[in-house]
C-alpha positions as CSV (number, residue, x, y, z in Angstrom):
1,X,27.1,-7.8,-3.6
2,X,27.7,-5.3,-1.3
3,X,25.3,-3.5,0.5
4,X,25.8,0.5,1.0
5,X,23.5,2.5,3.3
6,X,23.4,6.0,3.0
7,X,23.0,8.7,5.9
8,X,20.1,10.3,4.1
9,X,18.3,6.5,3.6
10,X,19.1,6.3,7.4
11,X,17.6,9.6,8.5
12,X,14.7,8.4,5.7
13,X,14.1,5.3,7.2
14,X,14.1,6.6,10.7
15,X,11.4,9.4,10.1
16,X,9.3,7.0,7.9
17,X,9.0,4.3,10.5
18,X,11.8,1.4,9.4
19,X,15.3,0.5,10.6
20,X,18.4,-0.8,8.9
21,X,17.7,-4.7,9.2
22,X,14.5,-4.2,7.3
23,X,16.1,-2.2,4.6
24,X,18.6,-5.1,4.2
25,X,16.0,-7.7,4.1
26,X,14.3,-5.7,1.4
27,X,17.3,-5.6,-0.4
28,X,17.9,-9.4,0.2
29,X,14.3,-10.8,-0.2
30,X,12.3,-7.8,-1.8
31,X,10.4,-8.0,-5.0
32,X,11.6,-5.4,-8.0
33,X,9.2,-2.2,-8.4
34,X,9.6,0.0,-11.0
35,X,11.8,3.3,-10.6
36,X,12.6,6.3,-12.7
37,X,15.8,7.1,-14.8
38,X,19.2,4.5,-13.8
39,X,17.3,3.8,-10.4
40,X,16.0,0.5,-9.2
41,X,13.6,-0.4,-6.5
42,X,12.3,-3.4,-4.1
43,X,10.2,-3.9,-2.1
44,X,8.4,-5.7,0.7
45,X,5.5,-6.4,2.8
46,X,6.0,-6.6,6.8
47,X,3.7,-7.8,9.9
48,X,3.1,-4.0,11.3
49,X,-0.1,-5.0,13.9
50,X,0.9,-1.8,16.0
51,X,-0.3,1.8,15.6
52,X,1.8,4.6,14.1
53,X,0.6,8.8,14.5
54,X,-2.0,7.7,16.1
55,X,-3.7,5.0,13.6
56,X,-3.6,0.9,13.8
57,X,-1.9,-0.7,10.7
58,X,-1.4,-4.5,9.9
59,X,1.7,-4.2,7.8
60,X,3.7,-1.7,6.2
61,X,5.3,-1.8,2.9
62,X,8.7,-0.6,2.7
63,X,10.1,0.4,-0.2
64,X,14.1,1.0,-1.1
65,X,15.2,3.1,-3.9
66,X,18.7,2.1,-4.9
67,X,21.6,2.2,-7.6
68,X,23.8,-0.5,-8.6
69,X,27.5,0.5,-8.9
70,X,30.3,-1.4,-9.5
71,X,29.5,-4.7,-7.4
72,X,27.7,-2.7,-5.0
73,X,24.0,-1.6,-3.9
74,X,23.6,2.2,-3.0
75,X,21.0,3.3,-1.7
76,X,19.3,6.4,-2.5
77,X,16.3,6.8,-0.3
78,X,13.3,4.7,1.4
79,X,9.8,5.0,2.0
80,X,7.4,3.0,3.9
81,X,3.5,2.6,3.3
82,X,1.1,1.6,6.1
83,X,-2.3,-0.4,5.4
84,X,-2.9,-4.0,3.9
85,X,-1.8,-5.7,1.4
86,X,-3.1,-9.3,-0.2
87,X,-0.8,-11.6,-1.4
């Protein structure tokens, strides 16, 4: 399926702290969330072990809010948690 990255997910993603490769390996690897109306969602746990604004996280959870159209993945937005997570 193809894999379609919007601007806004970009400019998302870059404010929030993740790139493109990990919004691809979300959408490759990630584990389905729930999401409202004809949305869908993954997500995924990453090794973080750095400090963001300030604070020191051990992973960050990323989280990519999508549509499926046609034979292709749009996404719609991201957002990315920072903490711990067991598995």
């Amino acid at each position: 399926m193809n894999i379609q990255i919007e601007p806004h997910t970009l400019q998302r993603a870059e404010e929030r702290g993740t790139n493109i490769e990990e919004i691809q390996i979300v959408l490759e690897q990630g584990t389905e969330i729930p999401a409202r109306g004809n949305r869908k969602a993954k997500a995924k746990v990453f090794t973080f072990k750095k400090e963001r604004l300030g604070r020191y996280y051990e992973q960050k959870r990323v989280e990519v809010i999508y549509v499926e159209e046609n034979d292709a993945i749009i996404t719609v937005t991201v957002y990315v948690f920072y903490g711990e997570w067991k598995d």
